[in-house]
N, C-alpha and C positions, 0 to 999 in steps of 0.2 A: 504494500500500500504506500501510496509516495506521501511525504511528510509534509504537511502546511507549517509554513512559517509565517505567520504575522508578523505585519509591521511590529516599530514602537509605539509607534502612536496611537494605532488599533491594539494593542496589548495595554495601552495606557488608558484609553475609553475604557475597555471590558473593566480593568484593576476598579476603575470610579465608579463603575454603576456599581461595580457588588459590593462598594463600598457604602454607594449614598445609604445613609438612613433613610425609614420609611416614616413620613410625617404625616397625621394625622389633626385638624384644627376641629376641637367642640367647640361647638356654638348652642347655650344654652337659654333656655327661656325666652326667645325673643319676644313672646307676647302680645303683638300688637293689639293696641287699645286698653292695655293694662291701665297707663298712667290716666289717661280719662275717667276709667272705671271707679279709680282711686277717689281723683277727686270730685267726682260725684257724690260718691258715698259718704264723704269726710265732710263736703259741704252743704249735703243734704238739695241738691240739684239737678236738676236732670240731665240723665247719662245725653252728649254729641258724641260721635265714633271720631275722635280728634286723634290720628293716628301719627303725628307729627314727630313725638319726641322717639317711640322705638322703630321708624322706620328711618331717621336721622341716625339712630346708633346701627342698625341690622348695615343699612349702609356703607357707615364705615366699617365693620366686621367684614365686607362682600371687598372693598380695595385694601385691607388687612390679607385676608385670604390670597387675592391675586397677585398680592406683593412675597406671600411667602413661597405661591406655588407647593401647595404640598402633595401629597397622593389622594388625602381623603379629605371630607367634609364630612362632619356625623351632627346633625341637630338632633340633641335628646330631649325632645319632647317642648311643649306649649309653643306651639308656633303661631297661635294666637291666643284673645284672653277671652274669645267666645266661639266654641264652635260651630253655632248657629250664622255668623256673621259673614256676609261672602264677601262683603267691602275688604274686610283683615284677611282672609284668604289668599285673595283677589291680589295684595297691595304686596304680602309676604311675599307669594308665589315671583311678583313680579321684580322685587327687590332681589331674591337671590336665583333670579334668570338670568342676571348678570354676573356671577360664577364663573370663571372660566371653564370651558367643556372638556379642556383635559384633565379636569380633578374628579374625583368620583365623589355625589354628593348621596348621602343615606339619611333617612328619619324614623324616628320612633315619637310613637304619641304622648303628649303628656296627656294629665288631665284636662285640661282647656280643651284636648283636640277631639274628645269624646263627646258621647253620651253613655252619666255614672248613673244608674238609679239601683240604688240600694248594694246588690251584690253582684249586680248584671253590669257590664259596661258594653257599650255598642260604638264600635272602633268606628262607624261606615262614614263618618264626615272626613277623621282623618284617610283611610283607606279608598274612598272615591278622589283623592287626590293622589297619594300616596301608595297605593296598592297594600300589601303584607303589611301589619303591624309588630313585623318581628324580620329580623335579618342575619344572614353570616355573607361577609364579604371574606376571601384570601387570594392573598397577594406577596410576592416577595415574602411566604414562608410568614406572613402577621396572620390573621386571624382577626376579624372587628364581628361582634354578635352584639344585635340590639335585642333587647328584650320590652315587652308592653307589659310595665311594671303596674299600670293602672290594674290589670287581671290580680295581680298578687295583694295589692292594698286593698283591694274592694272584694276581694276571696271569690271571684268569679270563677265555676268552675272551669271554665277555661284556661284556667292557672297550668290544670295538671298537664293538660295538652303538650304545654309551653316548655313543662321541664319535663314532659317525654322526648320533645325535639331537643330540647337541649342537651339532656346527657346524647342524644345519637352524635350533635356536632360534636360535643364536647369529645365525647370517645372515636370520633374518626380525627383528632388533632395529632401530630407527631413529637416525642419532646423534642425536636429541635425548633418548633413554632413557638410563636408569641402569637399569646391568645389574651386581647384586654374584651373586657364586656361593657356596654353601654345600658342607661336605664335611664328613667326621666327621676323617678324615686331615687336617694341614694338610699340604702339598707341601713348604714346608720351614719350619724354625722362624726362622733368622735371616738365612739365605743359602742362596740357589738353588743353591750348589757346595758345600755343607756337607758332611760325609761322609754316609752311610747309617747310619740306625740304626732302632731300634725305632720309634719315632714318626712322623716325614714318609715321605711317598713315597717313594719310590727316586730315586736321583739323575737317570738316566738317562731316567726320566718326565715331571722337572719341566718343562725348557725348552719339550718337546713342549706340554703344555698351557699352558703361561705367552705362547709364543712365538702360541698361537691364541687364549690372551686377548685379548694386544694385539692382533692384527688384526684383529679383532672389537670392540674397545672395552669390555674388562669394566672396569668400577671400581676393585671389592674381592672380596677371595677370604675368606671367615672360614670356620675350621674349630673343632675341639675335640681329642678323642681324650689330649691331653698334662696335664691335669689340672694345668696352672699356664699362664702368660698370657707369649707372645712375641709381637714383631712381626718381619717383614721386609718388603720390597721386590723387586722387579725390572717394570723397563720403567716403571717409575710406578707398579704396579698394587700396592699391600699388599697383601701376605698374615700374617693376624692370626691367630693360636690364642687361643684362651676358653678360659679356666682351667672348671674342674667348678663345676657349681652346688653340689656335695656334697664328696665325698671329694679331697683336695688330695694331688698327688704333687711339692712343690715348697715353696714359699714364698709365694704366693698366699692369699688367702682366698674360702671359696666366696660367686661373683658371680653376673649372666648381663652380657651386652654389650646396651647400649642403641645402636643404630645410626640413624640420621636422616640422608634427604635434602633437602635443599633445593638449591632450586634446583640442581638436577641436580650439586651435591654432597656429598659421602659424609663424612660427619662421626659419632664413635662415642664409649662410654664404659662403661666397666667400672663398675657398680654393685656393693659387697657388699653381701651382705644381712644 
C-alpha cells in the first residue's frame, strides 16, 4: 500500500481541530414579558406585553454568541413569561433567528413554556414550536441531554418515561465521552439535602437522579429557572444554576454560561453582557 505523506500544514490543521475545545453557551431564562408582568403586579396595573427590556438583553446574548462562535447553543427553558402569548413567541423566535446557522441551537421547556395543571403538564405550546421536549445531541465525543424537568416537579407521570430514555442514552455513552445534562429546574441550589422550596427539585428526587448520574459518569448538571447564579456538588458531579439572560431575581447581572470541554474536561464561565 503506498504511504500518504501530508503536508505541514495539513498535519498542523488536523493537530488544531482535535485540539479545539468543544464550546457550549447556556442561555437561561430569557422570559420575555417577564419584566412587564412584574411590574404590573407590584403596581397593581394593568398587564401591556412591553417586551422591550429582555429582548434588548436576548439580543445582546444573540452578538455574544456570534462573537464566540461556539458549537452549541442550549436555552434551558422559559423562553417566555406566558405561554399562551404569540406576541413573546413570535418576538423570541425572531430575536434568536439571528444565531449564526453554523452553531447548533437546542431547547428544553421551562415552566412558562407549558401548560402545568396540577400533576399533568402539557408540553404542546413549547413542542409546536420546538418539537421533543427532551434531547441528546453528540459531537466530538460530548454528549448534551436536555431533560423536561417541569415532568419531575409536577410528578407527571410522564416523568418515568423520561428516565426510561434516559438510562438507554445514558448506558449507550462511552467513558471516554463527556456527558453534561441540561434542565430548566436545577435539582438543588447549594446542597443535595437542602430543604424544599420553590426553585430545585424536590428533595426526595434528587439523590435518585444524582445517585444514576454517577453511575453512568455524567460531568455536569447546568440548569436555570432561579434567575440569579448558585453552585453545588454531590458525588463530584456540579450542579450549577444560570442566572436569567434578562430579568434578575437576586443579585446577579443578566449573563449566559460559557461552558468548554477539553480534553474531556468540563470547564465554564459566566459572561454578563
Amino acid at each position: 500500500m503506498k504511504k500518504i505523506i501530508l503536508p505541514a500544514l495539513v498535519l498542523l490543521l488536523l493537530m488544531s481541530c482535535a485540539e479545539k475545545p468543544y464550546v457550549i453557551v447556556q442561555i437561561a431564562d430569557a422570559q420575555l414579558g417577564f419584566t412587564a408582568a412584574d411590574r404590573s403586579q407590584k403596581e397593581g396595573t394593568e398587564y401591556v406585553n412591553d417586551l422591550t427590556y429582555e429582548s434588548e438583553c436576548l439580543a445582546r446574548a444573540v452578538t455574544m454568541v456570534n462573537g464566540l462562535h461556539p458549537d452549541a447553543v442550549v436555552f434551558t427553558g422559559d423562553q417566555v413569561n406566558s405561554s399562551t402569548n404569540e406576541e413573546q413567541w413570535d418576538k423570541f423566535a425572531e430575536i434568536i433567528s439571528g444565531i449564526d446557522r453554523s452553531v447548533k441551537v437546542f431547547h428544553i421547556p421551562g415552566n412558562h413554556d407549558v401548560h402545568i395543571n396540577g400533576d399533568k403538564v402539557d408540553p404542546s405550546p413549547f413542542a409546536s414550536r420546538y418539537g421533543d421536549d427532551r434531547f441528546i445531541h453528540s459531537d466530538r465525543e460530548v454528549n448534551l441531554v436536555g431533560l423536561n424537568t417541569n415532568l419531575i416537579k409536577a410528578g407527571d407521570e410522564r416523568a418515568e418515561d423520561q428516565v426510561i430514555w434516559l438510562k438507554d442514552i445514558l448506558g449507550a455513552t462511552k467513558p471516554e465521552e463527556t456527558t453534561i445534562i441540561f434542565g430548566h429546574h436545577p435539582f438543588f441550589l447549594t446542597d443535595i439535602d437542602e430543604p424544599d422550596s420553590y426553585f430545585p427539585l424536590m428533595k426526595d428526587k434528587r439523590r435518585f437522579y444524582f445517585d444514576m448520574f454517577s453511575e453512568f459518569g455524567v460531568d455536569a448538571v447546568y440548569a436555570g429557572h432561579r434567575h440569579d447564579s448558585f453552585e453545588g456538588e454531590y458525588n463530584g458531579i456540579p450542579m450549577k444554576t444560570t442566572t436569567s439572560v434578562g430579568f434578575q431575581i437576586g443579585t446577579s447581572q443578566p449573563s449566559i454560561r460559557v461552558i468548554t470541554v477539553t480534553d474531556g474536561t468540563v470547564s465554564d464561565t459566566l459572561l454578563t453582557l
